[in-house]
DSSP file (Angstrom, degrees, kcal/mol; ACC not computed):
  #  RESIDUE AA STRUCTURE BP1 BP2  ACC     N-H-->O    O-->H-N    N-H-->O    O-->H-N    TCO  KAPPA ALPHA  PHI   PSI    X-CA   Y-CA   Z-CA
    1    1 A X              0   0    0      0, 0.0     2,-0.6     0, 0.0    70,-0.2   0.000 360.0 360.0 360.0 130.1   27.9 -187.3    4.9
    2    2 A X  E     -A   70   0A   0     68,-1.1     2,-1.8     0, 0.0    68,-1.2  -0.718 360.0-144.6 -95.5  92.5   30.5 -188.8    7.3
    3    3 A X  E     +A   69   0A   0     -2,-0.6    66,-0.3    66,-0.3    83,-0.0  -0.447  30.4 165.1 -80.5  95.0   31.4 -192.9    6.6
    4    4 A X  E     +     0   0A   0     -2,-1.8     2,-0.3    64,-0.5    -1,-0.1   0.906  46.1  46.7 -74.3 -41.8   31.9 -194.0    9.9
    5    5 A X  E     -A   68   0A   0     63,-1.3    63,-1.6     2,-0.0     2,-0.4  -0.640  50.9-163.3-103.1 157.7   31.7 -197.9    9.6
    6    6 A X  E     +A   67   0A   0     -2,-0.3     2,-0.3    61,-0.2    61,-0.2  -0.975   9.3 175.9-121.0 140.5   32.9 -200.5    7.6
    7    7 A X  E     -A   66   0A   0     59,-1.6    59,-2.0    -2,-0.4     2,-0.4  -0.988  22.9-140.6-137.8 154.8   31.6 -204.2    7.3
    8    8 A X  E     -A   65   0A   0     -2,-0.3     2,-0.7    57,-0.2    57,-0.2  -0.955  29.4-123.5-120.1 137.4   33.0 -207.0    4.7
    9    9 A X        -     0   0    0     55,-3.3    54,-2.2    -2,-0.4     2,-0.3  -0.708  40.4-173.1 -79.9 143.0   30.1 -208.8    3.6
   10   10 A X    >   -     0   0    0     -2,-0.7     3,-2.3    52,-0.2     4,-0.2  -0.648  40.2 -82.9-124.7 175.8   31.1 -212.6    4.7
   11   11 A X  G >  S+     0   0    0      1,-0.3     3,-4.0    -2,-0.3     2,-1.9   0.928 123.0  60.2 -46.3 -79.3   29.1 -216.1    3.8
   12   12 A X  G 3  S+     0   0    0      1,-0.3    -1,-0.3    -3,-0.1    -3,-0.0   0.185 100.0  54.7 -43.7   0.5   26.8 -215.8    6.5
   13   13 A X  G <  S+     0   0    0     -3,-2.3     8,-2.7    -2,-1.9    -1,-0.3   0.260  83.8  97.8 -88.5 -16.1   25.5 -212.7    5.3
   14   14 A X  B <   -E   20   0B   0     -3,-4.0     6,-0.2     6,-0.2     2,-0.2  -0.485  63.8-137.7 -96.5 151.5   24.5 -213.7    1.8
   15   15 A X    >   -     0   0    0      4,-2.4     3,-0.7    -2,-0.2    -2,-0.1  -0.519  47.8 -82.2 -90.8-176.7   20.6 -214.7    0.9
   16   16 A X  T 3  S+     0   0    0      1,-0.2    -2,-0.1    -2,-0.2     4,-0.1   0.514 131.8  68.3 -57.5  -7.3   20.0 -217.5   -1.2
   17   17 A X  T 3  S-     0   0    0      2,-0.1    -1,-0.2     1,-0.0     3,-0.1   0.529 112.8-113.1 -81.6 -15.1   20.6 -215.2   -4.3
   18   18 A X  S <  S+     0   0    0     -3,-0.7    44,-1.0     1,-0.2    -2,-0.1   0.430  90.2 101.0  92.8  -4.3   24.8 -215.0   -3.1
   19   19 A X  S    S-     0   0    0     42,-0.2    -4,-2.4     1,-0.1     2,-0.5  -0.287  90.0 -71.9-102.6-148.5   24.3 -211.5   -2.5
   20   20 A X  B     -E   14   0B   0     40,-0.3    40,-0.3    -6,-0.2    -6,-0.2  -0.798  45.1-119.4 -93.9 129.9   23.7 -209.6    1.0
   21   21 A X     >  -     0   0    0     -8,-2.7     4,-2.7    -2,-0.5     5,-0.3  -0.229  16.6-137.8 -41.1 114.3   20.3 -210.1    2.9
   22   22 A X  H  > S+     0   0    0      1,-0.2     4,-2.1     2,-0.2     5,-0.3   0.981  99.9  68.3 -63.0 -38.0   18.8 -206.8    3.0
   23   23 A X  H  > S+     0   0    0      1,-0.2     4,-3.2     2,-0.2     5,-0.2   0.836  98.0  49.8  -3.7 -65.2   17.9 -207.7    6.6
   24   24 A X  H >> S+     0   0    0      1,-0.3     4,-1.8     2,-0.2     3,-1.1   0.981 115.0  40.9 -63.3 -54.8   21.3 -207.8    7.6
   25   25 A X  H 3< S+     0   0    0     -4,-2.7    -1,-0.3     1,-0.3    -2,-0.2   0.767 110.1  53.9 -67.3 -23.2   22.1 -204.5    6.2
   26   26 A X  H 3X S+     0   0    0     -4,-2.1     4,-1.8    -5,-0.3     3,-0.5   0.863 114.9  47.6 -72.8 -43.2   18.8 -203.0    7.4
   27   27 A X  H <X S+     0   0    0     -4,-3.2     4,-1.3    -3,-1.1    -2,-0.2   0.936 111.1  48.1 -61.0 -41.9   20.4 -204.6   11.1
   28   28 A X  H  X S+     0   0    0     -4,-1.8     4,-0.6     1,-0.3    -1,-0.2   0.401 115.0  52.6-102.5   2.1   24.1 -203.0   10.7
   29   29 A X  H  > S+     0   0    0     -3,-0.5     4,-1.8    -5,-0.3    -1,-0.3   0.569 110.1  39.4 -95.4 -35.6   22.1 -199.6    9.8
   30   30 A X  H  X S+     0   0    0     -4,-1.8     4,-2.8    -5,-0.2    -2,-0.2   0.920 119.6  53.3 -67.8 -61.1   19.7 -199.3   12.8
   31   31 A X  H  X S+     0   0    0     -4,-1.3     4,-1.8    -5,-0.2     5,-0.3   0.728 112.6  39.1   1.0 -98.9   23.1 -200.5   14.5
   32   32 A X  H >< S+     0   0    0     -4,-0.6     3,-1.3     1,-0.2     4,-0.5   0.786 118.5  53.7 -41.7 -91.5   25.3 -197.4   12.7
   33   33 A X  H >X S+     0   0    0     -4,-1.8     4,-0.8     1,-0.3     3,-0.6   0.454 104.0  55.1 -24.4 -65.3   22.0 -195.1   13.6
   34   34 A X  H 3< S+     0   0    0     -4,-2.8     4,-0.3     1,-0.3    -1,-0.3   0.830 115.7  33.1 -35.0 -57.4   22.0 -196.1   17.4
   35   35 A X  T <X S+     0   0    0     -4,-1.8     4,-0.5    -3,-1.3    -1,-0.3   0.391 116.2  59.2 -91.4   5.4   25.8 -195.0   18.2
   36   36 A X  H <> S+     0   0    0     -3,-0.6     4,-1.2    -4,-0.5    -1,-0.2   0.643 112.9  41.5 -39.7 -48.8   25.5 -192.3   15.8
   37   37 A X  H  X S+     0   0    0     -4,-0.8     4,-1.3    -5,-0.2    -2,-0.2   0.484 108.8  50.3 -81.6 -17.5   23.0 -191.4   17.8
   38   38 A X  H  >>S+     0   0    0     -4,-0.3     5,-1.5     2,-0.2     4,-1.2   0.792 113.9  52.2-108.2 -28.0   24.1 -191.9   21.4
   39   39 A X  H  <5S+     0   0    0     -4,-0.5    -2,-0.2     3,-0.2    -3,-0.1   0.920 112.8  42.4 -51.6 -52.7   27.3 -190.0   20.5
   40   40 A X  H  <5S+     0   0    0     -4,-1.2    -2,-0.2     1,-0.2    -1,-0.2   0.941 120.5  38.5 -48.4 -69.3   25.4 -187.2   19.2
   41   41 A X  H  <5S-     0   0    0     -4,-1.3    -1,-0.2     2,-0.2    -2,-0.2   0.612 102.3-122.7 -84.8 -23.3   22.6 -187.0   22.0
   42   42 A X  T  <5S+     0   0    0     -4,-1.2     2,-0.3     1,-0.2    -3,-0.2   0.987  78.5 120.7  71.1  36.4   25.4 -187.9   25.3
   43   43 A X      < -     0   0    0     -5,-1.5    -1,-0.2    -6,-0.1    -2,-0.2  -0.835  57.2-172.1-145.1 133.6   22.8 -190.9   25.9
   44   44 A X  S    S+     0   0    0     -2,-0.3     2,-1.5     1,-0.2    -1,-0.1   0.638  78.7  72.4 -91.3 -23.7   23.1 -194.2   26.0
   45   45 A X        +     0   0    0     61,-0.3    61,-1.2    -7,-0.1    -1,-0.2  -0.208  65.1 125.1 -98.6  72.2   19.3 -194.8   26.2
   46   46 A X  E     -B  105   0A   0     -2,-1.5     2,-0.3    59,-0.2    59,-0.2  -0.378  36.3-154.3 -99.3-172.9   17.7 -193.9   22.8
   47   47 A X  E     -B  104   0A   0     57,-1.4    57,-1.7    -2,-0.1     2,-0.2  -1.000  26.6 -97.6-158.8-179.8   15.4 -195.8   20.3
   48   48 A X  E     +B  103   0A   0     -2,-0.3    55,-0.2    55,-0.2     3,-0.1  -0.539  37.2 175.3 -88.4 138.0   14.5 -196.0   16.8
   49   49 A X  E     -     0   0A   0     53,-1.4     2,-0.3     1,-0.4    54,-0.2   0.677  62.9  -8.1-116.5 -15.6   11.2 -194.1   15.9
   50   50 A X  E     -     0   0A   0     52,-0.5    52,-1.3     2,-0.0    -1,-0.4  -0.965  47.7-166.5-163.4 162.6   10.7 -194.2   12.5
   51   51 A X  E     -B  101   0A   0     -2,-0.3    50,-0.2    50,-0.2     2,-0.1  -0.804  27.8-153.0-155.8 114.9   12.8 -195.5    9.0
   52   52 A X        -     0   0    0     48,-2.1    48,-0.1    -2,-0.4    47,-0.1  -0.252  51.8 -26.0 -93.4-176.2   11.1 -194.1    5.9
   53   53 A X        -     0   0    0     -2,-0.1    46,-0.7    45,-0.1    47,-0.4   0.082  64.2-141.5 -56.2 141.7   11.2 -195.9    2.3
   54   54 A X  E     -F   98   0C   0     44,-0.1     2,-0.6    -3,-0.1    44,-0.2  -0.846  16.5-160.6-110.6 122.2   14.7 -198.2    1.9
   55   55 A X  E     -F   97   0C   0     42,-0.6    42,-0.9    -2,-0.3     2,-0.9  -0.934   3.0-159.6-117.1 125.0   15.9 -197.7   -1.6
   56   56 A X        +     0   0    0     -2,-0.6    40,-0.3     1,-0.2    39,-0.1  -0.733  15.9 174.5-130.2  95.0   18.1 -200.3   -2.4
   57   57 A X        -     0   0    0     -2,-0.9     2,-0.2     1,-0.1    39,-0.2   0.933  59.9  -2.6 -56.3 -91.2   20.2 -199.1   -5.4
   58   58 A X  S    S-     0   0    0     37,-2.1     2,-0.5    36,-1.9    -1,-0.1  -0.773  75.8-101.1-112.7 133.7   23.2 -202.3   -6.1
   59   59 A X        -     0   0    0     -2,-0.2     2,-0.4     1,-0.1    29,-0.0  -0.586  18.6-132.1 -97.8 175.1   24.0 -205.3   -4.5
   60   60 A X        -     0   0    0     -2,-0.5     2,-0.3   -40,-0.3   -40,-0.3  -0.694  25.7-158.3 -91.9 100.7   26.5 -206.5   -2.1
   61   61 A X    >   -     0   0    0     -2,-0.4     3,-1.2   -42,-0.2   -52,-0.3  -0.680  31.8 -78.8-101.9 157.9   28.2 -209.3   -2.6
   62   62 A X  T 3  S+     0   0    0    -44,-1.0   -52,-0.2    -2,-0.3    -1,-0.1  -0.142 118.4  16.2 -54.2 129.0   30.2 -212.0   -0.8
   63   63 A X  T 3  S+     0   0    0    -54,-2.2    -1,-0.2     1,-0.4   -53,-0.1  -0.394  97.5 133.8 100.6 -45.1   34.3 -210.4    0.0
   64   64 A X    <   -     0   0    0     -3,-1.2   -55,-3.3   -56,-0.1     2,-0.7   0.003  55.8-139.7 -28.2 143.3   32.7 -207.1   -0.8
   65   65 A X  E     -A    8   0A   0    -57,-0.2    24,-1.1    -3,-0.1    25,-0.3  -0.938  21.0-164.6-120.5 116.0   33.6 -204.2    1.8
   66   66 A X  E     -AC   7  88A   0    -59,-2.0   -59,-1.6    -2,-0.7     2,-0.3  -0.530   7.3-164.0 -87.9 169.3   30.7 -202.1    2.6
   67   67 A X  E     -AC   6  87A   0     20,-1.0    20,-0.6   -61,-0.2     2,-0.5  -0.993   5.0-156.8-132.0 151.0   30.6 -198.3    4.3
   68   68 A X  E     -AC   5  86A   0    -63,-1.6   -63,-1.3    -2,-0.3   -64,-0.5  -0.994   7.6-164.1-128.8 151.9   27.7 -196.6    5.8
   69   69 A X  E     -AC   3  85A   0     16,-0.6    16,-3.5    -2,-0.5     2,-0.3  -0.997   3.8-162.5-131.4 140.6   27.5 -193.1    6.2
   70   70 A X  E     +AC   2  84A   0    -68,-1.2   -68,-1.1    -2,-0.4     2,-0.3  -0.882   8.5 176.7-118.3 135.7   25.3 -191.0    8.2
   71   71 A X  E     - C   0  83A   0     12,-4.5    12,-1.6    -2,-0.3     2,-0.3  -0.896  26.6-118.6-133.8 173.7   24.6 -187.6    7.9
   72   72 A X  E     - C   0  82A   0     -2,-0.3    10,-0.3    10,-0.2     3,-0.1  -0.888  17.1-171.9-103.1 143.5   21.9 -185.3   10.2
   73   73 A X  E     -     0   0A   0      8,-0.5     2,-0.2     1,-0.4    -1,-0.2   0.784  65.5 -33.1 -34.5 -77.2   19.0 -183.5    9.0
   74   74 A X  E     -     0   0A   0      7,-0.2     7,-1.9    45,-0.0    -1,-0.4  -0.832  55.2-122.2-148.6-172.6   17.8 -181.7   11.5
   75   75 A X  E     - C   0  80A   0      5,-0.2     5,-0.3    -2,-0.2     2,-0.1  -0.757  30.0-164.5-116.0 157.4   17.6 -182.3   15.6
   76   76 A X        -     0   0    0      3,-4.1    -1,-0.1    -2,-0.3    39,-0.1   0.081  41.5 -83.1-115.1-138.4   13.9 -182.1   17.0
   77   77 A X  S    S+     0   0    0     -2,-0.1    38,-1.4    39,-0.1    39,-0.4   0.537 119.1   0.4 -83.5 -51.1   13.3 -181.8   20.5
   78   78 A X  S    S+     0   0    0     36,-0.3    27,-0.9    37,-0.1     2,-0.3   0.092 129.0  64.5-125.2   6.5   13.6 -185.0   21.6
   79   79 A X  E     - D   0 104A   0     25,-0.2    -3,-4.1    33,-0.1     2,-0.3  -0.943  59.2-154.7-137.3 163.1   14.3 -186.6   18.5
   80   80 A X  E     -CD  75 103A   0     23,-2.0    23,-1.9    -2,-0.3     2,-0.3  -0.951  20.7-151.5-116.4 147.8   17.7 -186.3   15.5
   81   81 A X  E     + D   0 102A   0     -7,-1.9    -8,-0.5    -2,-0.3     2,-0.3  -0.799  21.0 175.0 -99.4 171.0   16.6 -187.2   12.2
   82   82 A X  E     -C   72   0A   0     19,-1.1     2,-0.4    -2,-0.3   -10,-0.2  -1.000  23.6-150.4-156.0 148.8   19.3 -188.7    9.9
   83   83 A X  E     -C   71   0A   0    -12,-1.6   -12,-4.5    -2,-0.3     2,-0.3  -0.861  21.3-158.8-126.7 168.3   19.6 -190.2    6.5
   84   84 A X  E     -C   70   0A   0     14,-0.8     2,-0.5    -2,-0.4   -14,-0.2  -0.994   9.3-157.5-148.3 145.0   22.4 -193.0    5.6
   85   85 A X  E     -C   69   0A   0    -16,-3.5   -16,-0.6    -2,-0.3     2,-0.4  -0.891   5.8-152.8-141.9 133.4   23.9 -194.2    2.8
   86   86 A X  E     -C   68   0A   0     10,-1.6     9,-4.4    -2,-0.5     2,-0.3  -0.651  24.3-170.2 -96.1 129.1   25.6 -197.6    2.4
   87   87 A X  E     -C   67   0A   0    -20,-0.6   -20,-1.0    -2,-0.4     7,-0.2  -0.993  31.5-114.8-123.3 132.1   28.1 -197.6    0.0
   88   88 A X  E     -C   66   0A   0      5,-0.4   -22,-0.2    -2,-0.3     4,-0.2  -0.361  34.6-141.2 -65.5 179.8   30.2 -200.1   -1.9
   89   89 A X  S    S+     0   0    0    -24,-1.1    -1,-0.2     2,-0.1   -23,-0.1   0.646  86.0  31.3 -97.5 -36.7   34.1 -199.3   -0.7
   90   90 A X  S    S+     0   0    0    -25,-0.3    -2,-0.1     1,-0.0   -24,-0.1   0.885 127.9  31.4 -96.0 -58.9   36.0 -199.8   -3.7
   91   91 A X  S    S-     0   0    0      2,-0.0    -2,-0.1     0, 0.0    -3,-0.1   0.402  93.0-133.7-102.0   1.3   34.1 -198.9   -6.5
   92   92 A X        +     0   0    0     -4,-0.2    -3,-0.1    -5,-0.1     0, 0.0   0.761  50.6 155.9  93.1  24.2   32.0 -196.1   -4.4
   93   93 A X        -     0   0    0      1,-0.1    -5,-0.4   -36,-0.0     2,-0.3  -0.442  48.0-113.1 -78.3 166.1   28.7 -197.5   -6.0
   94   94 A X        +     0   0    0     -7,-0.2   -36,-1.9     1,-0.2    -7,-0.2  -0.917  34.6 178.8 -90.8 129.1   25.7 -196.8   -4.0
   95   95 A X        -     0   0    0     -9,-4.4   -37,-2.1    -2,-0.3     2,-0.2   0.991  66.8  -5.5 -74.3 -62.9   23.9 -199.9   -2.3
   96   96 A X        -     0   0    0    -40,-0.3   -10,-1.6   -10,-0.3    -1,-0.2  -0.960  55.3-158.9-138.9  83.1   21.3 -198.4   -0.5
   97   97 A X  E     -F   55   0C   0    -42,-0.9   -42,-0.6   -12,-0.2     2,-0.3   0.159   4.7-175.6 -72.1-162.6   19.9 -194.9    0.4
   98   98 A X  E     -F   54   0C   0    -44,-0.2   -14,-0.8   -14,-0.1   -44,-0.1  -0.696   9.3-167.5 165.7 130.0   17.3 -193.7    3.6
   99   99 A X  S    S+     0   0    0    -46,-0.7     2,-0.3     1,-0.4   -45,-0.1   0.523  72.2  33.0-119.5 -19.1   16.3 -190.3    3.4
  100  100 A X        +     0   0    0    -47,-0.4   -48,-2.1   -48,-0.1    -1,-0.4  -0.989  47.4 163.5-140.7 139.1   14.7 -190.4    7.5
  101  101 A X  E     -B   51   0A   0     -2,-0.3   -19,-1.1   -50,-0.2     2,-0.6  -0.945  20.5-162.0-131.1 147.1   15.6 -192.2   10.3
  102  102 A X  E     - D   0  81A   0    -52,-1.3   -53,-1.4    -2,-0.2   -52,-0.5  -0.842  10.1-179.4-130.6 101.4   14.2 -190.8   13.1
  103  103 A X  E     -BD  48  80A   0    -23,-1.9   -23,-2.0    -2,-0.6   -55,-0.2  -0.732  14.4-144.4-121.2 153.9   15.7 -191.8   16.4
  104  104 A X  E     -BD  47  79A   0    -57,-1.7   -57,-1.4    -2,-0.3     2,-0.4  -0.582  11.7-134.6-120.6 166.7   14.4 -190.5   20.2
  105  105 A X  E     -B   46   0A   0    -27,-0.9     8,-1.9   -59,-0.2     2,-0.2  -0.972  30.1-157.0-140.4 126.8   16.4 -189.8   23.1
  106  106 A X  B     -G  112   0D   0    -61,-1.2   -61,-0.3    -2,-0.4     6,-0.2  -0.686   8.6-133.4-129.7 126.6   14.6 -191.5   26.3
  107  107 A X    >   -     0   0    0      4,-3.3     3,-2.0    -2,-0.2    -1,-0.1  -0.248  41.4 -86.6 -97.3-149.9   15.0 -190.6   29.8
  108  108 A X  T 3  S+     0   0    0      1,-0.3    -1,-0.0     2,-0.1     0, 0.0   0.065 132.7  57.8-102.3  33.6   15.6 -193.2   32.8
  109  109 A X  T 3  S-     0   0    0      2,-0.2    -1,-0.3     0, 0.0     3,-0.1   0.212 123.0-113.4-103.5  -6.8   11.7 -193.5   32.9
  110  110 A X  S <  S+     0   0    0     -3,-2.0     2,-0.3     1,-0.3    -2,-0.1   0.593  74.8 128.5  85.2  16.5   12.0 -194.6   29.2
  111  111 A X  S    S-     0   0    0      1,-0.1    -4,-3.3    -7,-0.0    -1,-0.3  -0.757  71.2 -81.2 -94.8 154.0   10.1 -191.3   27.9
  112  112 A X  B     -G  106   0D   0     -2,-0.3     2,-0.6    -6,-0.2    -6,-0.3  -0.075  51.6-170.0 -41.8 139.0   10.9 -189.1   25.6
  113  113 A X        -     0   0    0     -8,-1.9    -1,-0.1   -35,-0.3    -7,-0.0  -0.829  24.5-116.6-140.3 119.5   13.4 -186.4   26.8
  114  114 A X        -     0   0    0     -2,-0.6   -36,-0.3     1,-0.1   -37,-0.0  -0.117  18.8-165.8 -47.2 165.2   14.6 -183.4   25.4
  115  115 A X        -     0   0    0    -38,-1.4    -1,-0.1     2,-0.2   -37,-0.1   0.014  20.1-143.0-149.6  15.9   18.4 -183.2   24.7
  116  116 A X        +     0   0    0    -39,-0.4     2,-0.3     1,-0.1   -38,-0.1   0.514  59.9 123.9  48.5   8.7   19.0 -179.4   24.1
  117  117 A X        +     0   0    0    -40,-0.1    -2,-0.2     1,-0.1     3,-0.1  -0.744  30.9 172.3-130.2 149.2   21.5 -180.1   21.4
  118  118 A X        +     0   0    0      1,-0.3     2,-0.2    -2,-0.3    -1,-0.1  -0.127  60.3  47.2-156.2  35.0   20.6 -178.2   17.8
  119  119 A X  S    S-     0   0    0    -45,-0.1    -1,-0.3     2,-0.0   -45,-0.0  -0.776  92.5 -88.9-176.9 156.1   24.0 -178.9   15.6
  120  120 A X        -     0   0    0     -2,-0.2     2,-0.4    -3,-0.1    -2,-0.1  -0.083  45.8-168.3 -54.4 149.2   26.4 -181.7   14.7
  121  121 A X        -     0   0    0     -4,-0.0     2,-0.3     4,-0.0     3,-0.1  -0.884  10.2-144.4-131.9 163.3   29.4 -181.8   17.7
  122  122 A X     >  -     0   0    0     -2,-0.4     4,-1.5     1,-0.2     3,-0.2  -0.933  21.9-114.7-119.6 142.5   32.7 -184.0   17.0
  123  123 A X  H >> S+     0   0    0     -2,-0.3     4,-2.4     1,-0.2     3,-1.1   0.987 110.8  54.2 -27.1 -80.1   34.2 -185.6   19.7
  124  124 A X  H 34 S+     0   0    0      1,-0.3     4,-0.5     2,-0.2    -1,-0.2   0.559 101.4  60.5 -61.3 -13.7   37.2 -183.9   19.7
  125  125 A X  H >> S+     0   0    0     -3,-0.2     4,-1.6     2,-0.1     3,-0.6   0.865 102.9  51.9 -42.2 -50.4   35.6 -180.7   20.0
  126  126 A X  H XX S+     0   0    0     -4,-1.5     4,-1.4    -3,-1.1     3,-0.9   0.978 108.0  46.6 -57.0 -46.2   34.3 -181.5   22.8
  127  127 A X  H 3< S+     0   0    0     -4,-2.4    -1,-0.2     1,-0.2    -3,-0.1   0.618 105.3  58.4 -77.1  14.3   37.4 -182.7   24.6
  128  128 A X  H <4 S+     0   0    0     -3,-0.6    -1,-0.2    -4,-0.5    -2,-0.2   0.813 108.2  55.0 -78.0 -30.1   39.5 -179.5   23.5
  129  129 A X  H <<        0   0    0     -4,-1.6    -2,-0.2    -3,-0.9    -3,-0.1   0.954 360.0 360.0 -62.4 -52.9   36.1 -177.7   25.6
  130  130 A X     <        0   0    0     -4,-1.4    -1,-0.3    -5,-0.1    -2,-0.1   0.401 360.0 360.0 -64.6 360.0   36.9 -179.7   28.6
């Protein structure tokens, strides 16, 4: 699994308990999913199809530095799945697992559209191909 993002949890993040609103983190994952996803797929137009059971290990607190990481499952036709795991930064605790997210790749009629693509690419793979 690949930790792409970073976030510091700040005031405005915290529930009334002082730690982080899973909301927010639940937002700054579909978030991480999306461009995970549009990288992956070479399309800007995807959408979320499915986020299975949220397990939400430790909390987050305010000054804390979170990570998420995303890794792929498998690619569909039209769809990648992916699981993520939010991690604290320092002490490597786990916040939060996801074992599916299931995101769709839309064409400019807003249907599903296949996307050929059947294994992880890196950027910079590609532009040594170019």
């Amino acid at each position: 699994m690949r930790f792409h993002t970073r976030k510091w949890v700040k005031p405005e993040d915290l529930n009334p308990n002082g730690t982080l609103f899973g909301g927010q983190l639940l937002a700054w994952i579909d978030e991480e999913a999306a461009l995970y996803t549009i990288i992956q797929l070479e399309n800007s137009k995807i959408v979320t199809k499915y986020i299975s059971e949220i397990n939400f290990m430790a909390s987050a607190r305010q000054g804390d530095i979170i990570e998420i990481g995303i890794g792929v499952k498998k690619f569909g036709r039209s769809s990648i799945t992916i699981k993520c795991e939010v991690r604290n930064k320092m002490t490597r605790e786990t916040i939060l697992t996801v074992d599916n997210i299931i995101m769709v790749n839309l064409g400019k009629d807003g249907k599903p559209l296949p996307h050929g693509k059947t294994e992880v690419e890196f950027v910079k793979d590609r532009l040594e191909d170019s």
